[in-house]
Structure formats: structure tokens, C-alpha cells
C-alpha positions in Angstrom: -25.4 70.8 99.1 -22.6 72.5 99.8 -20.8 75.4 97.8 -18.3 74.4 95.4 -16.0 77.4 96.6 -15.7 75.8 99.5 -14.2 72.4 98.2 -16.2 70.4 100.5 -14.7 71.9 103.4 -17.1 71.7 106.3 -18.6 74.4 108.4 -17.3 74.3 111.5 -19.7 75.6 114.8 -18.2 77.2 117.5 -19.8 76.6 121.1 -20.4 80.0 122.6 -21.5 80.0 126.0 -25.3 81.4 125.7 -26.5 84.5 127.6 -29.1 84.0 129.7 -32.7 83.2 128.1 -30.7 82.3 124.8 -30.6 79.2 123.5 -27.5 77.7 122.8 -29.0 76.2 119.3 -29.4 79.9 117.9 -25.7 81.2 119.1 -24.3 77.7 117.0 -26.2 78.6 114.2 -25.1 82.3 113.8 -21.7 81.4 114.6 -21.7 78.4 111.7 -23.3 81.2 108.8 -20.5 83.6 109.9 -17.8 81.0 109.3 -19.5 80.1 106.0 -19.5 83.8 104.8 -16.1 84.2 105.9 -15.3 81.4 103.7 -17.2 82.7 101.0 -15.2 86.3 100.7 -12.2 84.6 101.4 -12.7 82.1 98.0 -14.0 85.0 96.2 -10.7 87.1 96.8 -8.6 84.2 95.9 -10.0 83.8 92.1 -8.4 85.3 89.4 -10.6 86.8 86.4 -11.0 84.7 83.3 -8.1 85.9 80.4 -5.6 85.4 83.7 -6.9 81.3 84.2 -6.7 81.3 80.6 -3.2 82.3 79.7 -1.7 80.5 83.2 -3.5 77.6 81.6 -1.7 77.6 77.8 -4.5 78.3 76.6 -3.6 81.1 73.4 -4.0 84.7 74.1 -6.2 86.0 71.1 -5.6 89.0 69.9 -8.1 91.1 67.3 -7.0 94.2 65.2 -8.4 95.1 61.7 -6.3 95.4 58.3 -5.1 99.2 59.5 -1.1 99.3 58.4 1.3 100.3 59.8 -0.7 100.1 63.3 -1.7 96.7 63.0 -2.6 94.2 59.7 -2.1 90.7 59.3 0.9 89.3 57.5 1.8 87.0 54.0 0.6 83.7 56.9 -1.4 85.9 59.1 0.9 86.4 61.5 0.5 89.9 63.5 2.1 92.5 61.8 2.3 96.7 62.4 3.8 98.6 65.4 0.6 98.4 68.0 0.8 94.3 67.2 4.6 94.4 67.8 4.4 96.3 71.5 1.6 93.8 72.6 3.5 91.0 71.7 6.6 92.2 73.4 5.1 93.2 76.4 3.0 89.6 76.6 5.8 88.0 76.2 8.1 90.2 79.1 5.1 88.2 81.3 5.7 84.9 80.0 2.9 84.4 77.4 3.9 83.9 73.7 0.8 81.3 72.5 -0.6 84.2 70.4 -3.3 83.4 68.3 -4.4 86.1 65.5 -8.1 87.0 64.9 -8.6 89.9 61.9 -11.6 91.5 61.2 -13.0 94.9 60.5 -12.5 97.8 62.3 -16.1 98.2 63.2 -16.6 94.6 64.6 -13.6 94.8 67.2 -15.5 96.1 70.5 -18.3 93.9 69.4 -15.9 91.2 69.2 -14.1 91.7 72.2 -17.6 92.2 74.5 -18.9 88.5 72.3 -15.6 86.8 73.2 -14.3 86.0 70.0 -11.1 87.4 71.4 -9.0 88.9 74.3 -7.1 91.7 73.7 -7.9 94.4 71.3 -4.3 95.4 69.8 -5.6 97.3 66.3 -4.3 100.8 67.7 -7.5 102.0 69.3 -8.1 105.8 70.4 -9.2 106.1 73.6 -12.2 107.8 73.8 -14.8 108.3 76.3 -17.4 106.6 74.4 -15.4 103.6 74.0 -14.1 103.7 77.8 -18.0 102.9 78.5 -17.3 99.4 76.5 -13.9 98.2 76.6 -11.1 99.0 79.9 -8.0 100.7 77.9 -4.6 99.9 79.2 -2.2 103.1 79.9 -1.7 105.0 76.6 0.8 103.2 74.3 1.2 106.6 71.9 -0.1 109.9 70.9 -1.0 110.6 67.2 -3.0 113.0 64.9 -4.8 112.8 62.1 -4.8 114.2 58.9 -6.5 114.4 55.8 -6.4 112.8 51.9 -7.5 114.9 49.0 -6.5 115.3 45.1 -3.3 116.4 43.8 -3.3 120.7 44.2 -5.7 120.4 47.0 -8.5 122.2 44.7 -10.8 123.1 47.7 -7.8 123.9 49.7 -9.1 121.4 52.3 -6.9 121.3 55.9 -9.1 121.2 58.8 -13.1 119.9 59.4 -13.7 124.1 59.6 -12.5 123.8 55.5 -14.8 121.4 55.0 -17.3 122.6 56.3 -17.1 126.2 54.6 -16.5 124.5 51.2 -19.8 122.4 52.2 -17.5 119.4 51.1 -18.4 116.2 51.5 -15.6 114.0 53.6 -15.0 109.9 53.9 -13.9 108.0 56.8 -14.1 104.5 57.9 -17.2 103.8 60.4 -16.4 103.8 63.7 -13.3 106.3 63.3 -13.3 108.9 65.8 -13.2 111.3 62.8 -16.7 110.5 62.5 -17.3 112.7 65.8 -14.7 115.3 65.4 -16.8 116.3 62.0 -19.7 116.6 64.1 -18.1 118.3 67.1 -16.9 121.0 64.0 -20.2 121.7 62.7 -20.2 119.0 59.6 -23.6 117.8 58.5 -23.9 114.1 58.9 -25.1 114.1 55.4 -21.8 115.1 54.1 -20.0 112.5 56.5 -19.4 109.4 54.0 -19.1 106.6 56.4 -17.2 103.1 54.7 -15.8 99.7 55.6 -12.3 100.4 55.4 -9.3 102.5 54.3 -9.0 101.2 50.9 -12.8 102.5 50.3 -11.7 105.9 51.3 -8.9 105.9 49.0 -11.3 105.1 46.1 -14.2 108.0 47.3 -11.4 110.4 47.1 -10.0 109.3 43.8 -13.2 109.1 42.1 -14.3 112.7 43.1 -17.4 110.9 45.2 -15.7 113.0 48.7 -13.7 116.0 49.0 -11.7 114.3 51.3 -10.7 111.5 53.3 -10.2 111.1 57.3 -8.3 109.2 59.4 -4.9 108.6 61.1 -2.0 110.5 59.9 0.1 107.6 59.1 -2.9 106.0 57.4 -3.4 108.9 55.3 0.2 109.2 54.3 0.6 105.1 53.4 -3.0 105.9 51.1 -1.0 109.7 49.7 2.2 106.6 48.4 -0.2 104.2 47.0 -1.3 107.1 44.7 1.0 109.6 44.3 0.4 110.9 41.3 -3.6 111.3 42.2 -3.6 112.1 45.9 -1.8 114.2 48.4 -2.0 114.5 52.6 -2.4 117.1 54.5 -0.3 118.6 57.5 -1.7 117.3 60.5 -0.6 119.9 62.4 -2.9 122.0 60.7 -5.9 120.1 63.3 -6.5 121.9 66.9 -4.7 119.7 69.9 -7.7 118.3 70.9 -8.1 116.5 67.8 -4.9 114.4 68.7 -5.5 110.8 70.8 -3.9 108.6 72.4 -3.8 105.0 71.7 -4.0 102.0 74.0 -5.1 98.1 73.6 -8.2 97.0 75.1 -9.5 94.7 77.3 -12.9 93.4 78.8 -13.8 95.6 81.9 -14.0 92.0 83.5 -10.6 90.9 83.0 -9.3 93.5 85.9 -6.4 91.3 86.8 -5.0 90.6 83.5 -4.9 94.5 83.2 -3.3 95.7 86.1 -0.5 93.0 85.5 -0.5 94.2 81.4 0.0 97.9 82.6 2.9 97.0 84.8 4.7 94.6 82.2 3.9 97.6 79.6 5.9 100.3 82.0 9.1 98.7 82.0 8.3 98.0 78.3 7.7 101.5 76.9 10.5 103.2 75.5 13.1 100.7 75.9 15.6 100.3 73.3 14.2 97.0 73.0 10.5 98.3 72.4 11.7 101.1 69.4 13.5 98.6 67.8 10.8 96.0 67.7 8.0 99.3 67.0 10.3 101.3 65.0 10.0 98.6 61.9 6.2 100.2 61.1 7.0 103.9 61.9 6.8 104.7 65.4 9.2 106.9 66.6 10.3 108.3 70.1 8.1 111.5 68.7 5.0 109.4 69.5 5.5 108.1 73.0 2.4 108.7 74.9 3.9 111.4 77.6 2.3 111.5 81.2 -1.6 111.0 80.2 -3.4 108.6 82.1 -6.0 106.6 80.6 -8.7 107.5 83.2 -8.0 111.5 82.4 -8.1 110.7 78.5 -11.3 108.7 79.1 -12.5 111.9 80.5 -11.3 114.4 78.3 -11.5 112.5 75.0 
């Protein structure tokens, strides 16, 4: 039967004039497998990966971020709303693809989401990390942010850096799967007084009801939780954190989907920094102030 790669193409045999003693039957047969294998790579080379068939096809380009404002939430009819949502949907559509379809879920379930297929592109506003550049294939950086801190009105345990934390042997809550998580770690904090939860709005309440000390995350997260409560709950300066606790933030693809990548990283390129891109980005916060610089994904992978 033949291969299906070669669309039923036949194998052509060349007639090679035999050296002596070899028979002309074994010279047509090596000849016909070279052409075949030639074939082969050549078929190979010419297929595109599988999100690239998919969006030349129609087919809708589904994108999955978590309820994480302003980087990326859903809206009042799910539509896809925060600044990281608003830069993939400009650049996707600089390449000619606007059937966008939403999928939301919890921060924890995205790179298990992405690797099961449930959608695409990752566009929650992911740090890249090295840990995660084992699972998912970040795009070039899209921003760089800190973090900061949440803690009761007065600061009482005077809480600005993990090092405060862990002094005051203080217990601190962050959403599983933040890179907080490590950072603690990296600083010396006993897992024991890391209060892993679902969500942001979990953290607010540990804080609030005295249960942590403190709550971890993304600066602008940590500010929009300070508003909700203003009267209860403060932020801390995020400058206050060494550099290398600030990231950078990309959207994420499957490793496999090379193609769809290389083309997203040029489209993003001209994107970043245009008037046109602040304008669209500016709406949920981001500001010149966080354009990513000259860091490359592969160095952040490595350094991260």
C-alpha cells in the first residue's frame, strides 16, 4: 500500500547501468527506496503543525486564561477581557485570524489544559519560568512585572519582602501554581507556612480573616485586592523585592505547534509598543513602564 504522503504518486526506478557482477535488479531497487525516501522528507517538510491547519482552516483559535484581572478575566458575556487578552487578540488578528473562541478556567488547570488540548494558546499573563519552559513553548516576552504583597491596614508585622516573613515566622497565601510559591522557598520559607489556594479572591479572605500574614502575587493583583478593601487591607511597594523576583510574561503555546509560533513572534514584533497596541493594552493598566525590554525568552527560560 502505498504512503498517503505520497498521494498515490508512484515510485519511479531509474535504470542504472550495473557494474560488473551486479545485478541490474538490485541497482533498480536501491535507486526506487532512494526516490521514495526523498519523497518522504520532502512531504514531511511541506506540512504545517496542527494550530497552523487549524486557523488557515476557520477553525476558532481557543484561547485559555483564568479569572486574573486586569491581566486577563472573562467579561459580562465571556468575552476576553484584561490587557494580556487584549495584545493576543490584536496580534492574531494583525495575521488575519479573529474566530476567537474563549475557554476560562483556573489558574492551576491552564498548562494541563493546554498539553490535554482543550485549548491553543495560553493568554492568562503567564511568567516564564524555567519550570514551565519544560511544558509549554513561551512566545517572546510580552512585559516585565513584579510582585508585591497584601497585608492588614498598619502593616502590624511590618511585612515587605519573603526575608520579613520569614523572620516574623509568618504565615503567607498565594494561589497554587504562582511562582510566589517558589520564590518563598528560594528565601528560606517553610512550606508549612506557604498557604497554597484556588484563586485571588481566597487570598483576599486568608488575609482579612487573620488565617495568613500575608498575601502573594502580582503587583497589579495585589493592588486591585488593596481597592476591594480599603479600609481592611493595604499593598506593599514592590520595589521593596530583589530584581530577580521580577518576570517576564509571555503567552504560551504547545512545544508542537513550532510554526504557529515563529509566525506569532513575528506578528507580535511589529505589534509591541505601537500606539495601536497601548491604546488597546492601556484600558487594563499596562503602561510603556512595562514593556518587556531586550530579554529573550530562551535567556529567561534559563535564568527564571
Amino acid at each position: 500500500m502505498l504512503n498517503p504522503a505520497f498521494s498515490g504518486t508512484p515510485i519511479r526506478q531509474f535504470r542504472i547501468k550495473p557494474k560488473k557482477g551486479e545485478p541490474m535488479r538490485i541497482r533498480t531497487i536501491v535507486a526506487a527506496f532512494t526516490t521514495a525516501a526523498a519523497l518522504f522528507a520532502s512531504a514531511s517538510l511541506g506540512q504545517a503543525d496542527d494550530l497552523t491547519d487549524r486557523a488557515k482552516a476557520g477553525k476558532p483559535i481557543r484561547i485559555g486564561f483564568a479569572h486574573e484581572i486586569p491581566w486577563a478575566y472573562p467579561g459580562d458575556k465571556n468575552e476576553p477581557l484584561g490587557f494580556a487578552n487584549a495584545l493576543a487578540l490584536g496580534v492574531l488578528k494583525s495575521m488575519g485570524y479573529t474566530n476567537i473562541e474563549p475557554v476560562v478556567t483556573d489558574w492551576g488547570g491552564l498548562i494541563p489544559g493546554l498539553q490535554a488540548g482543550r485549548f491553543d494558546i495560553i493568554t492568562g499573563g503567564m511568567y516564564i519560568t524555567g519550570k514551565r519552559c519544560a511544558n509549554v513553548s513561551f512566545a517572546e516576552p510580552m512585559g516585565k512585572f513584579g510582585d508585591s504583597f497584601i497585608v492588614k491596614k498598619g502593616n502590624p508585622k511590618g511585612i515587605h519582602t519573603y526575608q520579613d516573613i520569614k523572620k516574623n515566622d509568618a504565615t503567607m497565601a498565594t494561589v497554587s501554581g504562582f511562582v510566589n510559591v517558589d520564590a518563598a522557598l528560594k528565601e528560606g520559607i517553610a512550606e508549612d507556612k506557604i498557604m497554597q489556594v484556588p484563586g485571588l479572591t481566597e487570598v483576599l479572605a486568608a488575609v482579612k480573616a487573620g488565617r495568613a500574614d500575608a498575601g502573594a502575587g502580582n503587583d497589579f493583583a495585589m493592588k486591585d485586592l488593596a481597592k476591594s478593601a480599603p479600609d481592611e487591607i493595604e499593598v506593599t511597594d514592590s520595589a521593596a523585592l530583589p530584581e530577580w523576583t521580577f518576570n517576564w510574561v509571555a503567552i504560551a503555546f504547545r512545544p508542537e505547534d513550532k510554526d504557529f509560533l515563529k509566525a506569532y513572534n513575528e506578528a507580535q514584533a511589529k505589534y509591541l509598543g505601537t500606539p495601536e497596541m497601548l491604546e488597546a493594552v492601556g484600558k487594563f493598566q499596562y503602561t510603556k513602564a512595562q514593556l518587556p525590554g531586550d530579554a529573550k525568552t530562551d535567556w529567561i527560560c534559563a535564568n527564571r
